[in-house]
C-alpha positions as CSV (number, residue, x, y, z in Angstrom):
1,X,-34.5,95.2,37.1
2,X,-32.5,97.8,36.6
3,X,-30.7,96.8,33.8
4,X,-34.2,96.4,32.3
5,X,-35.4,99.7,32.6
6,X,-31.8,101.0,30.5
7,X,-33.0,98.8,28.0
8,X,-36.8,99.4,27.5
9,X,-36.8,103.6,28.2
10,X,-34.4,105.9,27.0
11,X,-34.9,109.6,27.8
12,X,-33.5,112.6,25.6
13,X,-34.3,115.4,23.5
14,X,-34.8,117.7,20.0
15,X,-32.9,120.4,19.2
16,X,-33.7,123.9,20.1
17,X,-34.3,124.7,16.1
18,X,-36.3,121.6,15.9
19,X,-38.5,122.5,18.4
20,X,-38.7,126.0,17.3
21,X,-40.1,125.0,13.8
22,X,-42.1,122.0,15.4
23,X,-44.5,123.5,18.1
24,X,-46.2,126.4,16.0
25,X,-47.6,123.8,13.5
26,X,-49.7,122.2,16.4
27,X,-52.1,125.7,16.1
28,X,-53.6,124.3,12.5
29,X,-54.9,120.8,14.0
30,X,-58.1,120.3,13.6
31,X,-61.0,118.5,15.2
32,X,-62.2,115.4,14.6
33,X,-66.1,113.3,14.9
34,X,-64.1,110.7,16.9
35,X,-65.2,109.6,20.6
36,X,-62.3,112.1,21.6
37,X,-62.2,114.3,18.9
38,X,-63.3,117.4,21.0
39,X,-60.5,117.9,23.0
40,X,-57.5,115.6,21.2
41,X,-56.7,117.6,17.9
42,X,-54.7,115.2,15.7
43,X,-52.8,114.7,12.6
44,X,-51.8,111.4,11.7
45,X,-49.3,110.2,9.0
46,X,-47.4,107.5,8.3
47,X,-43.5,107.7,6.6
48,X,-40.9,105.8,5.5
49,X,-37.2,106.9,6.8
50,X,-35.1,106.0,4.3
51,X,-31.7,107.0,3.8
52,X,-31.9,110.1,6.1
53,X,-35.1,111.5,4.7
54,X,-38.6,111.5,5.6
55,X,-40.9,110.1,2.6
56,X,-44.8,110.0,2.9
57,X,-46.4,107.4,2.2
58,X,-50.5,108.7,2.1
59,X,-51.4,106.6,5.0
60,X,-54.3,108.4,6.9
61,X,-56.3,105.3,8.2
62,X,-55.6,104.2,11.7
63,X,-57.0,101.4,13.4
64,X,-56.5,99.5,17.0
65,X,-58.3,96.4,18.0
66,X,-60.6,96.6,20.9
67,X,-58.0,94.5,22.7
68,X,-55.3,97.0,22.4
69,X,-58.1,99.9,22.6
70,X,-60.8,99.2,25.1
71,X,-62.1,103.1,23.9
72,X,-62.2,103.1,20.6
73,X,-61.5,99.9,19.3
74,X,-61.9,97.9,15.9
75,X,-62.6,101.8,14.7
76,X,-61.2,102.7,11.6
77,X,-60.0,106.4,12.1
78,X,-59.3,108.9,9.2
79,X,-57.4,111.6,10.4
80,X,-56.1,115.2,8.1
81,X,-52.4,114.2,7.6
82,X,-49.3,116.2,8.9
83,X,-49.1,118.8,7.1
84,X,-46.6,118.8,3.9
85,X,-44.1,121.6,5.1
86,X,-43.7,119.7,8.7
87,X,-43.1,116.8,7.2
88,X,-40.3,117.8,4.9
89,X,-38.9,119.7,8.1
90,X,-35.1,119.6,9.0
91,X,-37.2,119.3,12.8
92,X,-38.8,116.0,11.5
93,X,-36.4,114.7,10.1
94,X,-34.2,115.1,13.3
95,X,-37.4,113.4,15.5
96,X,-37.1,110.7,12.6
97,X,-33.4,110.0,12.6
98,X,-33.4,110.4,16.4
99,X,-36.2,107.8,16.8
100,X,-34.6,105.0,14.0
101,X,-30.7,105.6,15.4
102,X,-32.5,105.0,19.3
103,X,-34.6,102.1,18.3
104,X,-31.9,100.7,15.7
105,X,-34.7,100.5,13.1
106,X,-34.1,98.8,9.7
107,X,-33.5,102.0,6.7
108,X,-36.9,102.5,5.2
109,X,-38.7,101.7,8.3
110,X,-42.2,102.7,8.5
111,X,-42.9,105.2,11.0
112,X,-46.4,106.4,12.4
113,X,-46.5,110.1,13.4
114,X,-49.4,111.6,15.6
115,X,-49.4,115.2,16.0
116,X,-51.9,115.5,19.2
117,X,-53.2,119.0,21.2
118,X,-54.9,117.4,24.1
119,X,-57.4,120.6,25.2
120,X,-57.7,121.3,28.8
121,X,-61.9,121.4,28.1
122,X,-63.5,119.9,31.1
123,X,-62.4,119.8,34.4
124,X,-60.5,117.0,34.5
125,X,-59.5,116.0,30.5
126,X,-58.1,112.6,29.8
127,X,-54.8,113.0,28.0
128,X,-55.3,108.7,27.5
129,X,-58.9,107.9,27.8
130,X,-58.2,104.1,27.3
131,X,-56.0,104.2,30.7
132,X,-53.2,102.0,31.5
133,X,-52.4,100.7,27.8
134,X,-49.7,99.0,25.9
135,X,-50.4,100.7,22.1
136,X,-49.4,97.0,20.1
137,X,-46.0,98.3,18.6
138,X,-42.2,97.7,19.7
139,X,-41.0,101.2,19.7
140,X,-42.8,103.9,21.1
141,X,-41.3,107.9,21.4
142,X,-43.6,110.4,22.9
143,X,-42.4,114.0,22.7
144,X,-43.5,117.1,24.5
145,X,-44.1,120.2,21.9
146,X,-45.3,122.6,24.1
147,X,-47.6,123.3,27.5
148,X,-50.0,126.3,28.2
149,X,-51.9,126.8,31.1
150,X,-52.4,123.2,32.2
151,X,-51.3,121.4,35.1
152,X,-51.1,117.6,35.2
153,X,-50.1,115.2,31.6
154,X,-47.4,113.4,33.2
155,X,-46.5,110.3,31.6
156,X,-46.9,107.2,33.4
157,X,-44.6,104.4,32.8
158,X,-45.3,100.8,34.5
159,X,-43.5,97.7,33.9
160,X,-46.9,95.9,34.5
161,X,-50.6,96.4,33.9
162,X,-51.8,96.2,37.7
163,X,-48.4,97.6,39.2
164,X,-48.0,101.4,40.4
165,X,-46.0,103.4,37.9
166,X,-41.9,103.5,38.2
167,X,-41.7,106.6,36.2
168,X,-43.5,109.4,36.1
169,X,-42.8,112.8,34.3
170,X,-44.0,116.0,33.1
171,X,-42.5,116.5,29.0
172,X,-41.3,119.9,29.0
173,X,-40.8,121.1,25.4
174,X,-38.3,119.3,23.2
175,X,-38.0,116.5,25.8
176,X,-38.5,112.6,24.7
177,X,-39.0,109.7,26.2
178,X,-38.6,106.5,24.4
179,X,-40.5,103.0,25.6
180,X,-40.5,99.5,24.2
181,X,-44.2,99.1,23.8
182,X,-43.9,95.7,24.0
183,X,-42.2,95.8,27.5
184,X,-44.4,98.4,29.3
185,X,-47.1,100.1,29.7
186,X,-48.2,103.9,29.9
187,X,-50.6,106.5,30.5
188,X,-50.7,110.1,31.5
189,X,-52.7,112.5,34.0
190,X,-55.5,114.2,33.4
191,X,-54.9,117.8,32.7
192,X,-56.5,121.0,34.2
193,X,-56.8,124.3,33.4
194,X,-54.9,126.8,35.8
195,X,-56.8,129.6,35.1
196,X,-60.7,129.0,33.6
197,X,-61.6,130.7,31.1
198,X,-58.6,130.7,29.3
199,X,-57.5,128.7,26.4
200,X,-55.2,125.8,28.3
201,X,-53.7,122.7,26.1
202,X,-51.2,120.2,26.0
203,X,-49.2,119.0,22.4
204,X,-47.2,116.1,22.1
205,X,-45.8,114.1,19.1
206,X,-46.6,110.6,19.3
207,X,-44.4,108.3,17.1
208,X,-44.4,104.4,16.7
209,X,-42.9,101.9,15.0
210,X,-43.1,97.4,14.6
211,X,-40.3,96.0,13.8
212,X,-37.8,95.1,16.1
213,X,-34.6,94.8,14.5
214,X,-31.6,94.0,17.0
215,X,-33.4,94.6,19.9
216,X,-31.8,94.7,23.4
217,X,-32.6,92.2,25.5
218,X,-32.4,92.3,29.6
């Protein structure tokens, strides 16, 4: 079981200049009309990685079936896309290359980027409203960008729907954890405000990928 958790969860993280040109792009998200579109601010674009660099390819439509997505299923969503200058970031291409090398995805692979704030609004905001939830790809990296004035967001990790998590973890800035979506599932606490009143959020990158190429195999 073990050796099965090495293979489907790798843990590791950006660079200290990556995540200093990363995290202050998360203040220009903006809202959306969606069911959660209050308190998850979100980009969304999808790339291809191809020889080292990051190329866009004007994706902006995203789409889960209701049974991957018991929230907001069979809903097309258009999101604002990453902006320009983060894309062609030395910091995203780094997330990009580490993400492809990790997963050993195929050069030119397609990558879908979400660029998330989760705001602490309520008294108990859903970081995942849909729950325990596989997301319908192989490769999955979620990366902390930055915390403020929140408690709670860990990630979750289970190796079966109906089974208590193995993993949990709080995703300090720069920090990644990597999950074959097709192997677990995930989901995160609620977060909180520490002190009400003030401004308290959570960002994360959210990057996924289909195809598994040469995948390890417990």
């Amino acid at each position: 079981m073990l050796h099965q958790r090495e293979t489907t969860l790798q843990l590791t993280k950006l660079s200290d200049a990556a995540i200093a040109q990363l995290a202050p792009t998360f203040t220009q998200l903006p809202k959306t009309s969606h069911a959660d579109g209050k308190f998850r601010l979100r980009r969304y674009s999808v790339v291809a990685f191809k020889n080292g660099e990051v190329l866009d390819l004007n994706k902006n439509e995203f789409m889960q079936t209701d049974d991957i997505n018991r929230f907001q299923g069979n809903v097309v969503r258009q999101f604002e896309p990453v902006e320009e200058t983060t894309l062609k970031s030395d910091g995203m291409r780094e997330m990009c290359q580490l993400f492809a090398t990790s997963n050993n995805l195929v050069n030119g692979q397609e990558i879908e980027i979400h660029q998330i704030r989760i705001a602490a609004v309520y008294d108990e905001t859903q970081v995942a409203p849909e729950g325990v939830h596989q997301d319908g790809f192989e490769h999955i990296a979620l990366i902390g960008m930055g915390r403020h004035n929140i408690e709670g967001g860990d990630i979750m990790l289970y190796n079966s729907f109906n089974e208590a998590p193995f993993f949990r973890k709080v995703l300090q800035s720069g920090e990644v954890a990597m999950l074959a979506d097709n192997k677990l599932w995930h989901n995160a606490q609620p977060i909180r405000s520490v002190n009400q009143g003030q401004e308290g959020y959570m960002d994360v990158f959210v990057l996924t990928a289909k195809d598994a190429v040469n995948e390890l195999h417990s």
